[in-house]
Backbone as a printed PyTorch tensor [residue, N CA C, xyz], in Angstrom:
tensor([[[  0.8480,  -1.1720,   0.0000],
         [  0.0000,   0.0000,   0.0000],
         [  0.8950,   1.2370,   0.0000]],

        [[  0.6060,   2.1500,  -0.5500],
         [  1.5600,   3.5120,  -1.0260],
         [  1.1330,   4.1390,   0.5880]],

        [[  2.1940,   4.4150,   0.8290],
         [  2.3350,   6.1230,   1.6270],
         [  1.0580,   7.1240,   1.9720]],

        [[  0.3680,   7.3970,   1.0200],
         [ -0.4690,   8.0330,   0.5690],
         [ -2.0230,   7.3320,   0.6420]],

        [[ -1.8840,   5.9600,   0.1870],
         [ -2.9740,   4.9200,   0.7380],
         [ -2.9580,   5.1500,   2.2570]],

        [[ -2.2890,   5.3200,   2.9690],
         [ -1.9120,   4.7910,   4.2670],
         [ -2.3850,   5.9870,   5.5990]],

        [[ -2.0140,   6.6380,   4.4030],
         [ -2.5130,   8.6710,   5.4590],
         [ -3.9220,   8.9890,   5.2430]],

        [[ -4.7090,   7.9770,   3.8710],
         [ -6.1380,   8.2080,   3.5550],
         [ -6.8560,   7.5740,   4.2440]],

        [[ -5.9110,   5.8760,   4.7050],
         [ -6.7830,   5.3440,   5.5770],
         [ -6.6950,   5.4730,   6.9080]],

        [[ -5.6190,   6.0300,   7.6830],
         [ -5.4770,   6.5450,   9.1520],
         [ -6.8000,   7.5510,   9.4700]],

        [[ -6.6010,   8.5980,   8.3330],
         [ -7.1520,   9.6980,   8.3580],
         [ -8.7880,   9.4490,   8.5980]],

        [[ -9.3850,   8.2880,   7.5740],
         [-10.8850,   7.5730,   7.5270],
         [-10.8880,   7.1370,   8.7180]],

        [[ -9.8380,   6.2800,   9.5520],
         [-10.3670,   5.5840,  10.7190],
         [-10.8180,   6.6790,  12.2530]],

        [[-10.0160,   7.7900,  11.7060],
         [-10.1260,   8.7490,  13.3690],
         [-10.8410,   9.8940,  12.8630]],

        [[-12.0660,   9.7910,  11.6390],
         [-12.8190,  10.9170,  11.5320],
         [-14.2800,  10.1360,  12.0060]],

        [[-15.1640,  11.5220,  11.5360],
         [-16.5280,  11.1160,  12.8290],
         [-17.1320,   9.4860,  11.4140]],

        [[-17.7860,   9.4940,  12.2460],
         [-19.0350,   8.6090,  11.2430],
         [-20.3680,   9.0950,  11.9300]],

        [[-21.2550,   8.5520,  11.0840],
         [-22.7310,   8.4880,  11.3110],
         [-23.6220,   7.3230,  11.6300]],

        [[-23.5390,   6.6800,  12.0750],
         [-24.8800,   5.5550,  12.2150],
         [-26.2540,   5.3970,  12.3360]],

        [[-26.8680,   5.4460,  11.4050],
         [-28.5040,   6.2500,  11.6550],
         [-28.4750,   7.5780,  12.5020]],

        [[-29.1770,   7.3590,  13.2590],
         [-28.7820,   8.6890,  14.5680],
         [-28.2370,   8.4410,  15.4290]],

        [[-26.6970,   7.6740,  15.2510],
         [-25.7580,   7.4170,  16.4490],
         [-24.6660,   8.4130,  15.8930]],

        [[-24.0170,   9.2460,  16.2090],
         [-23.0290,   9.7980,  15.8380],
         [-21.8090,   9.1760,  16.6640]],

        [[-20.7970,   8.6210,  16.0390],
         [-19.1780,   8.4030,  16.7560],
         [-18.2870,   9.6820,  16.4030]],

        [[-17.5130,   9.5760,  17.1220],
         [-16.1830,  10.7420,  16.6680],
         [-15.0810,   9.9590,  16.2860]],

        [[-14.9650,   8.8350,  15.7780],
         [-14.0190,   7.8350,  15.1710],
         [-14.4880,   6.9600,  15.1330]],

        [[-13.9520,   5.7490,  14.0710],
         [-14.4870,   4.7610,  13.1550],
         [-13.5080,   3.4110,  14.6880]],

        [[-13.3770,   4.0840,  15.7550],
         [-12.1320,   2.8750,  16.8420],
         [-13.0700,   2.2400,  17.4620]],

        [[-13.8090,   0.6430,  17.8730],
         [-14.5120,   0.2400,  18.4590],
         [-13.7920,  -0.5080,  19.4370]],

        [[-14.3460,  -0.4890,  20.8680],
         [-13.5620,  -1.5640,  21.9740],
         [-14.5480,  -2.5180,  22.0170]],

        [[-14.3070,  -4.0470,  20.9600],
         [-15.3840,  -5.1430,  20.9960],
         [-15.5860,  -5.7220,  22.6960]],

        [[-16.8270,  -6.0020,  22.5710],
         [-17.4020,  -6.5110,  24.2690],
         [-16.3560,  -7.4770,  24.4190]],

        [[-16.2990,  -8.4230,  25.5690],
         [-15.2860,  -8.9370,  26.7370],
         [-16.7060,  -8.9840,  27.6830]],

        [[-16.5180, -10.5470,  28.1530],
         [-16.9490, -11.2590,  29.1410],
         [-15.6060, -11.1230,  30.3370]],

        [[-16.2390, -10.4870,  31.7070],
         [-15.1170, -10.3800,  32.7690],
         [-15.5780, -10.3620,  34.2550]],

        [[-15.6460, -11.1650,  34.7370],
         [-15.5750, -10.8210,  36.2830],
         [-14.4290, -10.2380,  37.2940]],

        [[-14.7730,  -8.9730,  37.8430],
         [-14.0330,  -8.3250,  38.2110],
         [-14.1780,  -7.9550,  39.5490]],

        [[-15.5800,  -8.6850,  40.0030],
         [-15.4060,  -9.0240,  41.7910],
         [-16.5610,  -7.3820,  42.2770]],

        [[-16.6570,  -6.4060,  41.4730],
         [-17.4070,  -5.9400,  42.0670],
         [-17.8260,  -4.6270,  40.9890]],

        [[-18.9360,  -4.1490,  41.2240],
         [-19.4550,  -3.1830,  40.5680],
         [-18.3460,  -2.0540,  39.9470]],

        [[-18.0790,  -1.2700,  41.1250],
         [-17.0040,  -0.2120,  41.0290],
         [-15.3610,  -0.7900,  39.8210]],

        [[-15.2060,  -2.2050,  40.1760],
         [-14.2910,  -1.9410,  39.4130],
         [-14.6830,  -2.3000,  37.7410]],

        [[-16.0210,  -2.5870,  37.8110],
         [-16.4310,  -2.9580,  36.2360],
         [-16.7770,  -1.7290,  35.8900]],

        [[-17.4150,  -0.7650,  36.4160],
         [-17.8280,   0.8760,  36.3690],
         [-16.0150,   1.2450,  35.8210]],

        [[-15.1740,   1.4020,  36.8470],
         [-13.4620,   1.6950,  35.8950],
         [-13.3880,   0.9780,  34.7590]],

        [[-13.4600,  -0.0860,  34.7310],
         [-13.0130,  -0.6330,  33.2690],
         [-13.4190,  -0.4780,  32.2700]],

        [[-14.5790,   0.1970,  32.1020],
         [-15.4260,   0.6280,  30.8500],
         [-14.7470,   1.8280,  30.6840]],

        [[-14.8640,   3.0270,  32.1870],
         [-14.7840,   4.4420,  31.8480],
         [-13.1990,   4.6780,  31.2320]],

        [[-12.4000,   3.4640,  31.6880],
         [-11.1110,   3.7740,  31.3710],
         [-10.9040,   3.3160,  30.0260]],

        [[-11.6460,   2.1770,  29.3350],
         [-12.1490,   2.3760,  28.0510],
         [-12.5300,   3.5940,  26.9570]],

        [[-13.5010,   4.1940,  27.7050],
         [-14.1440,   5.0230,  26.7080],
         [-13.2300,   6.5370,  27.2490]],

        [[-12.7400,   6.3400,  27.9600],
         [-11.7080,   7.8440,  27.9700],
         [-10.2920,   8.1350,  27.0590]],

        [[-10.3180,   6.7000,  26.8640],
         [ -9.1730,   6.4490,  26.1490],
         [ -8.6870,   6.8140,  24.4410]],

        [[-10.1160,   7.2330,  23.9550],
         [-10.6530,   7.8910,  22.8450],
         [-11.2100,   7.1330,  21.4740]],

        [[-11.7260,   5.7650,  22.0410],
         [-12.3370,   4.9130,  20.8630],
         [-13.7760,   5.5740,  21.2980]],

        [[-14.5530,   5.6790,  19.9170],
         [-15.7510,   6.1970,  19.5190],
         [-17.0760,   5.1840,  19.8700]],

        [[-16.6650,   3.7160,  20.1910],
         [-17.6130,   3.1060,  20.4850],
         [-17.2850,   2.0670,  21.7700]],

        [[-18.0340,   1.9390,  22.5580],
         [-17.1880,   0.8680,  23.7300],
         [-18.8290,   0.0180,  23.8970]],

        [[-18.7140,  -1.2940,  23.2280],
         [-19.3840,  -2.4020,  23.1430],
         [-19.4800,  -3.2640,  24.4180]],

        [[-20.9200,  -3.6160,  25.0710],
         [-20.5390,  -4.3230,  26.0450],
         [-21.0590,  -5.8300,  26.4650]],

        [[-20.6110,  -6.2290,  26.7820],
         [-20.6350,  -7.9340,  26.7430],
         [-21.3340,  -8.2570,  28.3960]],

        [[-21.8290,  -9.1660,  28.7430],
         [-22.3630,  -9.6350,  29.7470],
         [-20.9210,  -9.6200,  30.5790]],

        [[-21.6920,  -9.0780,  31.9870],
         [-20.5080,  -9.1020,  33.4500],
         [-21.3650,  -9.6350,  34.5070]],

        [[-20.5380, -10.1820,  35.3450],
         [-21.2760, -10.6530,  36.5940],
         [-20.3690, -10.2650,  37.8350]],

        [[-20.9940,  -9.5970,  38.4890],
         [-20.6250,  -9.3210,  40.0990],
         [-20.8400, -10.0710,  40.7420]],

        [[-19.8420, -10.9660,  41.7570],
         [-19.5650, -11.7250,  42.7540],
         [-19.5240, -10.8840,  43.8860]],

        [[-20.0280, -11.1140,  44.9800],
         [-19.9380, -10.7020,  46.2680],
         [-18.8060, -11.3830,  47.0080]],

        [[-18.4990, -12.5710,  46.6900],
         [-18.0090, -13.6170,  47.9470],
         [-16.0990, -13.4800,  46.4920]],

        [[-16.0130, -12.9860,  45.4790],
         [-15.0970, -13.1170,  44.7550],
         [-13.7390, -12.2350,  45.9900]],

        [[-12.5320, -12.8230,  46.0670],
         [-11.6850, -12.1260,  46.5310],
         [-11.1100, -11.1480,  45.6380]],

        [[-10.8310,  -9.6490,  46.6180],
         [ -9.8420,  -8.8420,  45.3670],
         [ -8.7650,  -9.0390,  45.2490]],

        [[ -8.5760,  -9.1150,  43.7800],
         [ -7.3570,  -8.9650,  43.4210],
         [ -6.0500,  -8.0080,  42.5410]],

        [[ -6.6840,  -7.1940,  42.8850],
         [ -5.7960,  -5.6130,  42.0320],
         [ -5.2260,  -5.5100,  43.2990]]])
């Protein structure tokens, strides 16, 4: 792919799109992930630290909160 191919397609992936009436601000999706992570709060971080990160869509997959799960971070 030329140089020039390469700056047309960077350029396509980090401009807005449209989806019916969904607007993104980049073409970057974070596909869903199945995760237990032991408790609300830290599945609440793992998304926000997702979508702050500057992909335009953050997809989400089934989670389950354990009460009795030990932490481990």
């Amino acid at each position: 792919m030329s140089e020039d191919m390469n700056d047309r397609a960077a350029r396509s992936v980090f401009s807005p799109v449209k989806i019916g009436t969904l607007e993104l601000k980049n073409r970057l999706v974070f596909a869903p992930v199945a995760l237990t992570l032991g408790s609300r709060e830290r599945w609440e971080d793992f998304i926000a630290t997702r979508a702050h990160g500057g992909v335009g869509l953050v997809m989400l997959a089934s989670g389950m909160i354990m009460r009795d799960l030990p932490d481990t971070a």
